[in-house]
Backbone as CSV, one residue per row, in Angstrom:
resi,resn,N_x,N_y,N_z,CA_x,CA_y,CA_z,C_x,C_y,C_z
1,UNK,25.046,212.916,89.233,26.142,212.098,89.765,25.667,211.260,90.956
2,UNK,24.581,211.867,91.794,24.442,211.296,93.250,23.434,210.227,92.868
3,UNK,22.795,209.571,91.490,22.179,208.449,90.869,22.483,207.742,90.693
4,UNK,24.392,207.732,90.060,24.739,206.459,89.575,25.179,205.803,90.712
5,UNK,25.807,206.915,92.040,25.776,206.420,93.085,24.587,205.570,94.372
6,UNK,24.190,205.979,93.746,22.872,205.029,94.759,22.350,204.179,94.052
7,UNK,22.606,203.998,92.738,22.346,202.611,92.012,23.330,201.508,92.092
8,UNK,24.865,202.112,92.320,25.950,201.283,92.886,25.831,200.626,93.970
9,UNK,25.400,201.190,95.355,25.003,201.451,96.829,23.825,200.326,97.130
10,UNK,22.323,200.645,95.974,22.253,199.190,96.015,21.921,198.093,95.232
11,UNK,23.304,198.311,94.533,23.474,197.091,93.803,24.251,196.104,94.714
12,UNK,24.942,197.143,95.303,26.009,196.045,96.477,25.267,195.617,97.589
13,UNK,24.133,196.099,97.920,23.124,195.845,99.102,22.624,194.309,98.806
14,UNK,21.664,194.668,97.635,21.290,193.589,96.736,22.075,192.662,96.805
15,UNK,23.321,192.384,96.189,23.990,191.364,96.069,24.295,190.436,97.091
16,UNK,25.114,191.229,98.759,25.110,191.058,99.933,23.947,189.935,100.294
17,UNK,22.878,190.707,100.138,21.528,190.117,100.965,21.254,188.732,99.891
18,UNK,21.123,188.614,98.680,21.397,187.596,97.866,22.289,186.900,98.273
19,UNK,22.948,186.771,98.047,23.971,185.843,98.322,23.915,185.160,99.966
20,UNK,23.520,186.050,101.038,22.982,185.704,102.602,21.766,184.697,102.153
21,UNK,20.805,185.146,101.860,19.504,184.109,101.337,19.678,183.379,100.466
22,UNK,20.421,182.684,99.554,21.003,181.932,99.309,21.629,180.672,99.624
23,UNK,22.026,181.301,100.883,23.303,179.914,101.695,22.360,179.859,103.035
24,UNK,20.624,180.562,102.980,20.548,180.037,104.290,19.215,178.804,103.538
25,UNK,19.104,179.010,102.162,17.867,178.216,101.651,18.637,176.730,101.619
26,UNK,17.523,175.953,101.489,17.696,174.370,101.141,17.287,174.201,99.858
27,UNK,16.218,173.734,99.543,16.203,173.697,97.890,16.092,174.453,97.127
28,UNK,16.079,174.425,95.727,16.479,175.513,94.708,15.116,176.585,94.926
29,UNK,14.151,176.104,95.146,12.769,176.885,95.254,12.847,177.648,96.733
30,UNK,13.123,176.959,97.648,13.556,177.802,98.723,14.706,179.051,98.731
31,UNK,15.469,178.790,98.409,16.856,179.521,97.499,16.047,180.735,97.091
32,UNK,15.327,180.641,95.601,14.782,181.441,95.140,13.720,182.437,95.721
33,UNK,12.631,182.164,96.715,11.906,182.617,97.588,12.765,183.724,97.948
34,UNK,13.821,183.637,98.795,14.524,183.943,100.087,14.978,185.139,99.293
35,UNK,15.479,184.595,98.249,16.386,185.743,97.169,15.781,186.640,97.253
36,UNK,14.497,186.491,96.662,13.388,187.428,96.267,13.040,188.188,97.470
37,UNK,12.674,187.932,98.299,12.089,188.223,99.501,13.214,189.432,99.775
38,UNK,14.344,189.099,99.928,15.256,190.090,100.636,15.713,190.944,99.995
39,UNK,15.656,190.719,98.398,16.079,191.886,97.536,14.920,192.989,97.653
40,UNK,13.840,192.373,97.526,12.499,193.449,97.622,12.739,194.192,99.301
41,UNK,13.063,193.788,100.565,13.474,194.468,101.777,14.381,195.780,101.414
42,UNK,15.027,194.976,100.909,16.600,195.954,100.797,16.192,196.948,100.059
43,UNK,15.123,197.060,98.875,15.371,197.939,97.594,13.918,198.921,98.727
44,UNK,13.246,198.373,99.788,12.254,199.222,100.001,13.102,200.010,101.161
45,UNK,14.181,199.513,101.690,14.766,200.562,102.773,15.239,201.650,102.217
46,UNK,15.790,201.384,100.887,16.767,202.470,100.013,15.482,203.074,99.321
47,UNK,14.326,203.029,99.202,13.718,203.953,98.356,12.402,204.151,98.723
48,UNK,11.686,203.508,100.081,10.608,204.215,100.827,10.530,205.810,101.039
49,UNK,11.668,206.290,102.145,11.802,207.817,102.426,12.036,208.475,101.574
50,UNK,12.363,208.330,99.788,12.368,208.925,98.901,10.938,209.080,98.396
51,UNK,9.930,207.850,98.325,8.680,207.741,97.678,7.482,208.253,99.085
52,UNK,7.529,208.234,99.989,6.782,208.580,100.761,6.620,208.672,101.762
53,UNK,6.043,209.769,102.295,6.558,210.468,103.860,5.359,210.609,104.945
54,UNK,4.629,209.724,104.721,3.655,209.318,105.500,4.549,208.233,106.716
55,UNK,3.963,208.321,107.983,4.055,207.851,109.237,3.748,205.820,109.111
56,UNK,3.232,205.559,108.460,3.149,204.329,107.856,4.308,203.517,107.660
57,UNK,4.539,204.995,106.357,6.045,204.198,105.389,6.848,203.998,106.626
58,UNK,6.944,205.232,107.303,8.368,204.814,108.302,8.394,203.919,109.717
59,UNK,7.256,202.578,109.704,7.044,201.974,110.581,7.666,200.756,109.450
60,UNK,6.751,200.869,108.103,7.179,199.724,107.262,9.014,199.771,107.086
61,UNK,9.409,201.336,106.758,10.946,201.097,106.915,11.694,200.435,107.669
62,UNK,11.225,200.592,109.149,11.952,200.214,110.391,11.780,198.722,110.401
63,UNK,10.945,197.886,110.037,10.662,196.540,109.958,11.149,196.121,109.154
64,UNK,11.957,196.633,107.435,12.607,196.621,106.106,14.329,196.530,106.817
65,UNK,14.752,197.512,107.493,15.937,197.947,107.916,16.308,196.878,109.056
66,UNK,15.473,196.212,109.825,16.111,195.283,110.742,15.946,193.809,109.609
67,UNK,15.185,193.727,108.890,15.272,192.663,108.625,16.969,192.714,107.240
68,UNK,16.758,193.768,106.447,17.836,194.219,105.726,19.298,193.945,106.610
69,UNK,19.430,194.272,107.418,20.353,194.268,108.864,20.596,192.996,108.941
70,UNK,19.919,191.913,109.024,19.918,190.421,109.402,20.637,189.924,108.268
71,UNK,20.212,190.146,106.871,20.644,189.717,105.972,22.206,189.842,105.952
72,UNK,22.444,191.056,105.925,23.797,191.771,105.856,24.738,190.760,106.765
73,UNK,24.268,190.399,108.341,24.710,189.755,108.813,25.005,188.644,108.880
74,UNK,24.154,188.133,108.153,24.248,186.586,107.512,25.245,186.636,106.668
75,UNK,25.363,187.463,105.653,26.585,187.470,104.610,28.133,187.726,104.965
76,UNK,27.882,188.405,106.291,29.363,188.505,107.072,29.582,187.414,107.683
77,UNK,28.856,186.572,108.308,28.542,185.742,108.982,29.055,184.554,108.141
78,UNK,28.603,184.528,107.290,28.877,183.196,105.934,30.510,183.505,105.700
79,UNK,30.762,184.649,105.270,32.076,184.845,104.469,33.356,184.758,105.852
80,UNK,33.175,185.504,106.580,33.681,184.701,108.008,34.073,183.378,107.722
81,UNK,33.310,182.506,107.945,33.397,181.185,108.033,34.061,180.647,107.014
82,UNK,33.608,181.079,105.708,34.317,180.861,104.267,35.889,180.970,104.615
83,UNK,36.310,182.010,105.050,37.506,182.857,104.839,38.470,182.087,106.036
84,UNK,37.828,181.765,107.355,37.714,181.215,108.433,38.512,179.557,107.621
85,UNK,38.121,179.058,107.386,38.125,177.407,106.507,39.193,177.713,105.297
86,UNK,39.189,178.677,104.596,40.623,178.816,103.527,41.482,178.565,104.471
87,UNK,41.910,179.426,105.629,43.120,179.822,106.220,43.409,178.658,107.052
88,UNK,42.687,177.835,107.306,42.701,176.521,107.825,43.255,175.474,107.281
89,UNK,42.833,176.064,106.159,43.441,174.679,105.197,44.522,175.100,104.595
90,UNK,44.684,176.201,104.581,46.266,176.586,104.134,46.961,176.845,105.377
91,UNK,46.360,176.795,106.528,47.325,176.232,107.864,47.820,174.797,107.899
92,UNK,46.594,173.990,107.758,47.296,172.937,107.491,47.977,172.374,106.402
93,UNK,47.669,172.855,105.573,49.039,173.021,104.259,50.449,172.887,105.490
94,UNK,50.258,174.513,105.822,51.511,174.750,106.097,52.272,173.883,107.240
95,UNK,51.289,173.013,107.948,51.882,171.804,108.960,52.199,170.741,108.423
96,UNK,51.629,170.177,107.037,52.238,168.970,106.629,53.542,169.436,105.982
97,UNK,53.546,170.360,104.976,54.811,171.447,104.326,55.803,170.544,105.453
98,UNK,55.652,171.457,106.848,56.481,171.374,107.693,57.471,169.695,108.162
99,UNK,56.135,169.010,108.244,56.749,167.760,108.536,57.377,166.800,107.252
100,UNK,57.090,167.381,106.349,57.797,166.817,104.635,59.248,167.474,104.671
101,UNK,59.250,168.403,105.100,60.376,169.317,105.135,61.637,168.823,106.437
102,UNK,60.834,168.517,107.366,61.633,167.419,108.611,62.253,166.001,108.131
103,UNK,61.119,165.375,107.456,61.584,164.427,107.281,62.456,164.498,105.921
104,UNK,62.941,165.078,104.991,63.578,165.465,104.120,64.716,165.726,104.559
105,UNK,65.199,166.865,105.629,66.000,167.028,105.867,66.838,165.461,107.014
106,UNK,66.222,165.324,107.760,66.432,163.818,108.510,67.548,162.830,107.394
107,UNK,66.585,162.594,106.201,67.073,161.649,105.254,67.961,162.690,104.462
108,UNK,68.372,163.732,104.741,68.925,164.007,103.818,71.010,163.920,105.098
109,UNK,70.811,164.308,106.289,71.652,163.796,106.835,72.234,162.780,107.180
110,UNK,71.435,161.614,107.050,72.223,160.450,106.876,72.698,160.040,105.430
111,UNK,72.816,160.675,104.611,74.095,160.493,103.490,74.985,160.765,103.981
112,UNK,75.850,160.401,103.684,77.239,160.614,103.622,77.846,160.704,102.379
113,UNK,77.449,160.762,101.307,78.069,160.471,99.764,78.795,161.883,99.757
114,UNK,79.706,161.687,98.446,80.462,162.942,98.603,80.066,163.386,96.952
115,UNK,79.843,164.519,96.373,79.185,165.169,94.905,79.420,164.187,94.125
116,UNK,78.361,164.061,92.986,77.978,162.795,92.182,79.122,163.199,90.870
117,UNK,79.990,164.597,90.559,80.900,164.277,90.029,82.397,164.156,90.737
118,UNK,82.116,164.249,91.472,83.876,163.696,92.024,84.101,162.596,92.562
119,UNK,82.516,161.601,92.652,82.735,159.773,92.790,82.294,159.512,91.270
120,UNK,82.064,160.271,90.295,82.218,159.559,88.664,83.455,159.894,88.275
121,UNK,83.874,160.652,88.679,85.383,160.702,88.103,86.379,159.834,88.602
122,UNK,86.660,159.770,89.689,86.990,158.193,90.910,86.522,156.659,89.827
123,UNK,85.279,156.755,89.466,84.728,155.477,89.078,85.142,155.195,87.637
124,UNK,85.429,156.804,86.976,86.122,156.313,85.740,87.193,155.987,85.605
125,UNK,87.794,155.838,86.208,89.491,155.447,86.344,89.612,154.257,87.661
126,UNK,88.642,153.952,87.916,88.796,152.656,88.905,88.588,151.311,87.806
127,UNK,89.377,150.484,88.454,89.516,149.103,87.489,88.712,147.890,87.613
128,UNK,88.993,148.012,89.906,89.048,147.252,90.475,86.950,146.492,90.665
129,UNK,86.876,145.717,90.989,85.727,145.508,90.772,84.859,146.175,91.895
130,UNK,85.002,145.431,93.282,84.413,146.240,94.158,84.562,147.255,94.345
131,UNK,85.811,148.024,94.159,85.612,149.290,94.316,84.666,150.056,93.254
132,UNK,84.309,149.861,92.032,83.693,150.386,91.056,82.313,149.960,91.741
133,UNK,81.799,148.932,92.383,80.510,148.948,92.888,80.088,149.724,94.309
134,UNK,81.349,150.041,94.765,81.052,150.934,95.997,80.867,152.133,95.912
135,UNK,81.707,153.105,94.640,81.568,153.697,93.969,80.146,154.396,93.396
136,UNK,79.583,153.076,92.500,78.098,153.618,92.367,77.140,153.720,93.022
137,UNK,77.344,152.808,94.188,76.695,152.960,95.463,76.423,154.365,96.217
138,UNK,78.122,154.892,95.776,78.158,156.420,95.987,77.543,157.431,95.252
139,UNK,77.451,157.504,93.859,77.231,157.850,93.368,75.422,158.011,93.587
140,UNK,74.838,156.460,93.740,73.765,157.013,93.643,72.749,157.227,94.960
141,UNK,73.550,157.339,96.172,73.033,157.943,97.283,73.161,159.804,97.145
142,UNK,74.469,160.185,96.354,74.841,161.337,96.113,73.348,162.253,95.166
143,UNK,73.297,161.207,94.141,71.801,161.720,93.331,70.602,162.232,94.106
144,UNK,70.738,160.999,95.006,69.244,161.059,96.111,69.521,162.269,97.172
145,UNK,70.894,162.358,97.129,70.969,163.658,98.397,70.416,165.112,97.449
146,UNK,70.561,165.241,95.917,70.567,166.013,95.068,68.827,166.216,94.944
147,UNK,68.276,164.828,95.150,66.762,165.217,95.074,66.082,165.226,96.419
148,UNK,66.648,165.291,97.265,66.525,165.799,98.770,66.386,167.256,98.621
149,UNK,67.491,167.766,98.485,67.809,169.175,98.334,66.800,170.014,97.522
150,UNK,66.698,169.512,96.353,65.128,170.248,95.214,63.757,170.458,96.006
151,UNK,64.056,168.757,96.735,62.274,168.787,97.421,62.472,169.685,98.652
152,UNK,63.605,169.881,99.097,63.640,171.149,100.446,63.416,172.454,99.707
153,UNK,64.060,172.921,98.490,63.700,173.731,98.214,62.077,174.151,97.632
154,UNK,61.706,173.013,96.779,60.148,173.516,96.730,59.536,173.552,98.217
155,UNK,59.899,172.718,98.810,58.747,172.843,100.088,59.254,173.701,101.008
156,UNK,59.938,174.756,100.936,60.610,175.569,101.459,59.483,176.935,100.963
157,UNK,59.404,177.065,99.641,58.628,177.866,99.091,57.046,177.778,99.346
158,UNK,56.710,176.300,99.351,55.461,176.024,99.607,54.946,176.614,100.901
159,UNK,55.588,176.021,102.253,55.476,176.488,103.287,55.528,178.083,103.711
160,UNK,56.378,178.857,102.996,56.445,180.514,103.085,54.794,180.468,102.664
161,UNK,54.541,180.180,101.523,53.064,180.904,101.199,51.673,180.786,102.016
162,UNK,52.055,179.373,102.717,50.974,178.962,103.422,51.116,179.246,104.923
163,UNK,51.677,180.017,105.418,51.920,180.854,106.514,50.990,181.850,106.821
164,UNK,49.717,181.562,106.829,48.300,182.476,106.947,47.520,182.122,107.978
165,UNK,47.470,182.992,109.788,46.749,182.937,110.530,45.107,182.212,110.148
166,UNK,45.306,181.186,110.824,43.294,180.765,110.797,42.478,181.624,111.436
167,UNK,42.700,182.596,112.474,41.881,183.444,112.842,42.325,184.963,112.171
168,UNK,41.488,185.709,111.729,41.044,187.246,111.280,42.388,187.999,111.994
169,UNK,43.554,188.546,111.475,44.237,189.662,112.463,43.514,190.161,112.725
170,UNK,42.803,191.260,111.615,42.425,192.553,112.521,41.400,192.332,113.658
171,UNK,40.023,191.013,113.298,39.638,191.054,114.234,40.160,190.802,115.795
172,UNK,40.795,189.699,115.661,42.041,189.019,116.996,42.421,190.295,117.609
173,UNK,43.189,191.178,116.702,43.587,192.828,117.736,43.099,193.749,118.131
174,UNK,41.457,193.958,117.631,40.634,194.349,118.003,40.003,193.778,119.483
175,UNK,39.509,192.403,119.322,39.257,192.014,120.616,40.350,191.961,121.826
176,UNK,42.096,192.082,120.994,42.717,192.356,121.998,42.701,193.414,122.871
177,UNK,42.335,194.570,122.145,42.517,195.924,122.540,41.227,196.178,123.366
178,UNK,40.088,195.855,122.578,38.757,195.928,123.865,38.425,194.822,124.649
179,UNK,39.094,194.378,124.643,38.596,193.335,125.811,37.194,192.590,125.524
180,UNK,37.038,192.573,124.183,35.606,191.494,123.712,36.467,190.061,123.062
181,UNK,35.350,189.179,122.890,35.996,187.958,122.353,35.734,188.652,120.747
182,UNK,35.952,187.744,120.311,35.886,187.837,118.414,34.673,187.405,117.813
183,UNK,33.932,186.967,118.221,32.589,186.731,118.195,31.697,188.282,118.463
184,UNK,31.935,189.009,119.229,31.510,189.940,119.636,31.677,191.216,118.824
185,UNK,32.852,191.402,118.527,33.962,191.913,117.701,33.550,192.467,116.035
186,UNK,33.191,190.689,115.789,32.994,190.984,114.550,31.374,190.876,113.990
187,UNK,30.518,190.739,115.332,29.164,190.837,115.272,29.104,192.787,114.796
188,UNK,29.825,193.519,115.541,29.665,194.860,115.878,29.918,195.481,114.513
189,UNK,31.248,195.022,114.036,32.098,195.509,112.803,30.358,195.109,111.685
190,UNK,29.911,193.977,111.744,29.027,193.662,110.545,27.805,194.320,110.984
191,UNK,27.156,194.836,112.013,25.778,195.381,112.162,26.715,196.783,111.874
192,UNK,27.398,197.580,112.367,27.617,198.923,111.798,27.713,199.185,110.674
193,UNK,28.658,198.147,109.685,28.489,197.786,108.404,27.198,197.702,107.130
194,UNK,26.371,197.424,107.958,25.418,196.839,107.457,24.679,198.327,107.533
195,UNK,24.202,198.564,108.782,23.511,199.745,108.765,24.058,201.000,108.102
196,UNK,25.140,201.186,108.050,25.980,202.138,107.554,25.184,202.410,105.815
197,UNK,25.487,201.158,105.592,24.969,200.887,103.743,23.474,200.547,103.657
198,UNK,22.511,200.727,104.495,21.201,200.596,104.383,20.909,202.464,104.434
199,UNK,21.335,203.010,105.469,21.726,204.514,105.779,21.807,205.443,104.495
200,UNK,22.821,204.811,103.927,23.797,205.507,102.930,22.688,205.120,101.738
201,UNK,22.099,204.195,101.128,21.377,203.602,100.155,20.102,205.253,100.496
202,UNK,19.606,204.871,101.376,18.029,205.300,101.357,18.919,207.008,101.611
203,UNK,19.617,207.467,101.888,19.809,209.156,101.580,20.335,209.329,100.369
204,UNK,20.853,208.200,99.814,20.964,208.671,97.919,20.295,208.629,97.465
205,UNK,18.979,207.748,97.526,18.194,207.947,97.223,17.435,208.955,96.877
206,UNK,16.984,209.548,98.547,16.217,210.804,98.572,16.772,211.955,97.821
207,UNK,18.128,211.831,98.040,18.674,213.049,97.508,18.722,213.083,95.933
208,UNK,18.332,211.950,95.228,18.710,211.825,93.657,17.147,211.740,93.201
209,UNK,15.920,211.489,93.850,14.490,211.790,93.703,14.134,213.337,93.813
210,UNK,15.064,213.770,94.683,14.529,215.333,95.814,14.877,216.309,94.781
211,UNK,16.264,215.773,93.831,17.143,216.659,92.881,16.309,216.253,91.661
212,UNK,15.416,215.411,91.124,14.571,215.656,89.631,13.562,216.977,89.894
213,UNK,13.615,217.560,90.602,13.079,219.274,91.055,13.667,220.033,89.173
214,UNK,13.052,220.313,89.075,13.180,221.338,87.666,12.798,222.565,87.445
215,UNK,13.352,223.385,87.985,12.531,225.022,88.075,13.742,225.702,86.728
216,UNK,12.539,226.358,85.656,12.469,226.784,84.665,13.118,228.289,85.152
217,UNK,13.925,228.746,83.966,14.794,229.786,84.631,13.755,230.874,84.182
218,UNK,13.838,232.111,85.738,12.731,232.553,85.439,13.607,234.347,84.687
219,UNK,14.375,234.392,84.152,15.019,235.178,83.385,14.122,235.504,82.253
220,UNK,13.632,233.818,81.821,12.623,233.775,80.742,11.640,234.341,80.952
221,UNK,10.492,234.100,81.800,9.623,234.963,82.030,8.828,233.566,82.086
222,UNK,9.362,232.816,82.860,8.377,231.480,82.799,8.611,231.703,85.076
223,UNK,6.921,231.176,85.013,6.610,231.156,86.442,5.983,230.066,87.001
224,UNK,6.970,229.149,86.260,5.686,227.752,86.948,7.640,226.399,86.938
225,UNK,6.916,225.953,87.522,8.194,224.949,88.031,7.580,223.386,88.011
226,UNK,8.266,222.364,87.480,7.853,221.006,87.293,8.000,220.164,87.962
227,UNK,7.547,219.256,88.802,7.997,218.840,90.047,7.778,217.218,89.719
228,UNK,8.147,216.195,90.485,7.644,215.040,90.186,6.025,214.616,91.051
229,UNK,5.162,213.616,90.579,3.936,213.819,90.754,4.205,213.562,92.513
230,UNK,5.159,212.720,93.052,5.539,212.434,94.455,5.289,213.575,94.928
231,UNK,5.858,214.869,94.355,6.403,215.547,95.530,5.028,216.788,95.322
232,UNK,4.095,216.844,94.213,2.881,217.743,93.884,1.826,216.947,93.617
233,UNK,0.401,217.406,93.953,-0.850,217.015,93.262,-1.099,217.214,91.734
234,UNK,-0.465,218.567,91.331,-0.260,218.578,89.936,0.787,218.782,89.629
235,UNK,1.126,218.348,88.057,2.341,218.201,87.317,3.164,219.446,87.197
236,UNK,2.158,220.643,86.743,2.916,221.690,87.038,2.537,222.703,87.898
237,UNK,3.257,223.383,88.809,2.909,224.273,89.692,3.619,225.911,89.659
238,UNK,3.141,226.674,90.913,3.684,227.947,90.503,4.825,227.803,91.885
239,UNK,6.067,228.028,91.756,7.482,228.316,92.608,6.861,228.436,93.806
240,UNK,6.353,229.581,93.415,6.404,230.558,94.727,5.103,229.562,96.149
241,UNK,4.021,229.037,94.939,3.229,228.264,95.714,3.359,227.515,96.445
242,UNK,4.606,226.513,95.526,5.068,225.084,96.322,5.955,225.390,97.527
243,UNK,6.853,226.602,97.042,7.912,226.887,98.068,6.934,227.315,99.720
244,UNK,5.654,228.131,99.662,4.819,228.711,100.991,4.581,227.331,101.645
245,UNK,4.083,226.098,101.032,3.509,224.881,101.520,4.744,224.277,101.937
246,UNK,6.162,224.274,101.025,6.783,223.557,101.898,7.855,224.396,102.901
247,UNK,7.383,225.184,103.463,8.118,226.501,104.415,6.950,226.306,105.504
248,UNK,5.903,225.741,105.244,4.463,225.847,106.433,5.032,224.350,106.888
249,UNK,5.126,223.578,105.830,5.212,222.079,106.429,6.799,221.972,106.947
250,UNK,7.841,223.063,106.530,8.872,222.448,107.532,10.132,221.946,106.567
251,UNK,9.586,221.930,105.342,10.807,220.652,104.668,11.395,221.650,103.877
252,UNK,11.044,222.953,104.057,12.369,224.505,103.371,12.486,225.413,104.379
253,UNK,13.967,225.874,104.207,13.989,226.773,105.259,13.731,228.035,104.370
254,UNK,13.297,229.282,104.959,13.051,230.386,104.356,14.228,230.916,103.953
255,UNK,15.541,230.532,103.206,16.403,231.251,102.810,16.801,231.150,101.937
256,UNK,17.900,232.023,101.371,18.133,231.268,99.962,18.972,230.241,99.738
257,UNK,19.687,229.518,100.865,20.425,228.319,100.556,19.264,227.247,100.762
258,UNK,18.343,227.493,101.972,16.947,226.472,101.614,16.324,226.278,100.553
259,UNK,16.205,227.525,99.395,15.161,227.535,98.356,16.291,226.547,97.465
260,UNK,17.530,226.853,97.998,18.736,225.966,96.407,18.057,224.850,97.010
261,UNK,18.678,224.195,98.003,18.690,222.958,98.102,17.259,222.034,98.125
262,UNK,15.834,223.207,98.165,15.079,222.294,97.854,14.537,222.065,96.341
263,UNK,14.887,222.893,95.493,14.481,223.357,94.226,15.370,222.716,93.284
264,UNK,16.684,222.785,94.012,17.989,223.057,92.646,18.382,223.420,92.299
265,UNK,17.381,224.795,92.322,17.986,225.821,90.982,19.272,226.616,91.437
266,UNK,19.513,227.769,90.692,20.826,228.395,90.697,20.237,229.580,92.038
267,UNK,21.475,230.231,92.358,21.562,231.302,93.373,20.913,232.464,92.905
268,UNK,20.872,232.656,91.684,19.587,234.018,91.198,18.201,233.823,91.519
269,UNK,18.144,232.194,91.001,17.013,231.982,90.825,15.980,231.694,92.352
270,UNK,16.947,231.345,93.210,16.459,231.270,94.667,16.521,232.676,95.360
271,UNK,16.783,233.716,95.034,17.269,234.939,95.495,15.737,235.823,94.808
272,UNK,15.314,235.257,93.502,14.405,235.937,92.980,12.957,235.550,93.667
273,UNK,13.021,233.840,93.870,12.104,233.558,94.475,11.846,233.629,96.304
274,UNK,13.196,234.280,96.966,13.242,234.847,98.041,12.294,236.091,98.607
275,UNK,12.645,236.622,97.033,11.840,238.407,97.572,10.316,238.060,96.896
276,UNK,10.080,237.186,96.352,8.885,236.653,95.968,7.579,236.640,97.309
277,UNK,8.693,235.499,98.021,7.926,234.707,99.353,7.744,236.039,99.938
């Protein structure tokens, strides 16, 4: 289970940092470089400390993880701005809305006509000449007050939807509450972010490499355990061997919840290889 999760973990890393190198390239070949470049960062933060535990790797990690970090920030950084520019423009939606809606109503108070059927009914029974032209006069200021009224109502609706702060709530109440600007704010929210899921990537990792451990149930009468070539010099070894080397080096504790969690195996089977050690 803890595989498909760290293939999810960084697939979303991946994508993030793609999409950051992307919008910081200029031409399509630059674009592509950048892509490349940062997907290979990202995939070595999430799966160095799984592949190797030499003092090296974890200088190369730390140089993988800030630059991984940058990326991340770029992509918050971008979508910000993205998100930043919608709400802008559906702010200003919502200011012209507003002044269509003023001037609508304006023209819609200087009518005076009275409902377009109770001056046609007047006009059907009028004889007289001018009055039948004053009439339609009425009549068709009455229409125009009728399509006054429609366009208040769509832009009545229009304006509700486009009622969307240009700046971030949560960030805005955040910097209200600490006393940072929003710049600051949401620098913090995206590096914790970021590191959080570089963090989270490279311990699923380890933990979904650490768990292909395969110790043969020894009920059978089998005494040798299969390890991956990472974690042994040879393919197959004896339990009890691997378990002394890694109890000298530190990475098992001598017990039997140490022997589960470095092995895998079941609670007999760490209990058997307990009274072994």
């Amino acid at each position: 289970m803890i595989k498909p999760i760290a293939i999810f973990v960084t697939s979303t890393a991946v994508t993030m940092t793609a999409i950051a190198a992307w919008d910081r390239g200029g031409t399509f070949a630059d674009k592509a470089v950048l892509v490349a470049m940062s997907v290979v960062i990202v995939v070595a933060v999430h799966l160095l400390p799984a592949m190797s535990r030499s003092r090296a790797t974890w200088l190369v990690w730390f140089f993988c993880l800030f630059g991984a970090i940058y990326g991340h920030l770029t992509f918050f950084t971008n979508s910000t701005l993205r998100a930043a520019d919608a709400r802008a423009h559906q702010s200003a939606l919502a200011v012209g809305t507003q002044h269509q809606i003023e001037a609508a109503r304006e023209a819609l108070d200087r009518i005076t006509a009275r409902p377009v059927a109770v001056v046609a009914a007047e006009l059907a029974l009028s004889e007289d000449r001018r009055e039948r032209a004053a009439l339609r006069e009425e009549i068709a200021q009455g229409k125009r007050a009728d399509a006054l009224l429609a366009d208040l109502t769509r832009l009545s609706a229009v304006a509700t939807t486009a009622q969307i702060p240009v700046t971030d709530p949560v960030t805005s109440r955040l910097a209200a509450v600490t006393g940072w600007n929003e710049t600051q704010v949401a620098v913090t929210i995206g590096l914790t972010f970021s590191i959080l899921l570089e963090l989270i990537g490279a311990l699923l990792w380890y933990e979904a490499m650490r768990r292909t451990t395969v110790i043969a149930p020894l009920s059978n009468g089998s005494n040798t355990v299969t390890l991956p070539l990472s974690n042994s010099s040879n393919n197959v070894a004896h339990p009890v061997t691997i378990l002394r080397k890694a109890v000298i080096a530190g990475e098992c504790q001598k017990t039997v919840r140490g022997i589960r969690e470095f092995l895998g195996c079941s609670q007999s089977q760490a209990m058997e290889l307990r009274r072994q050690l």
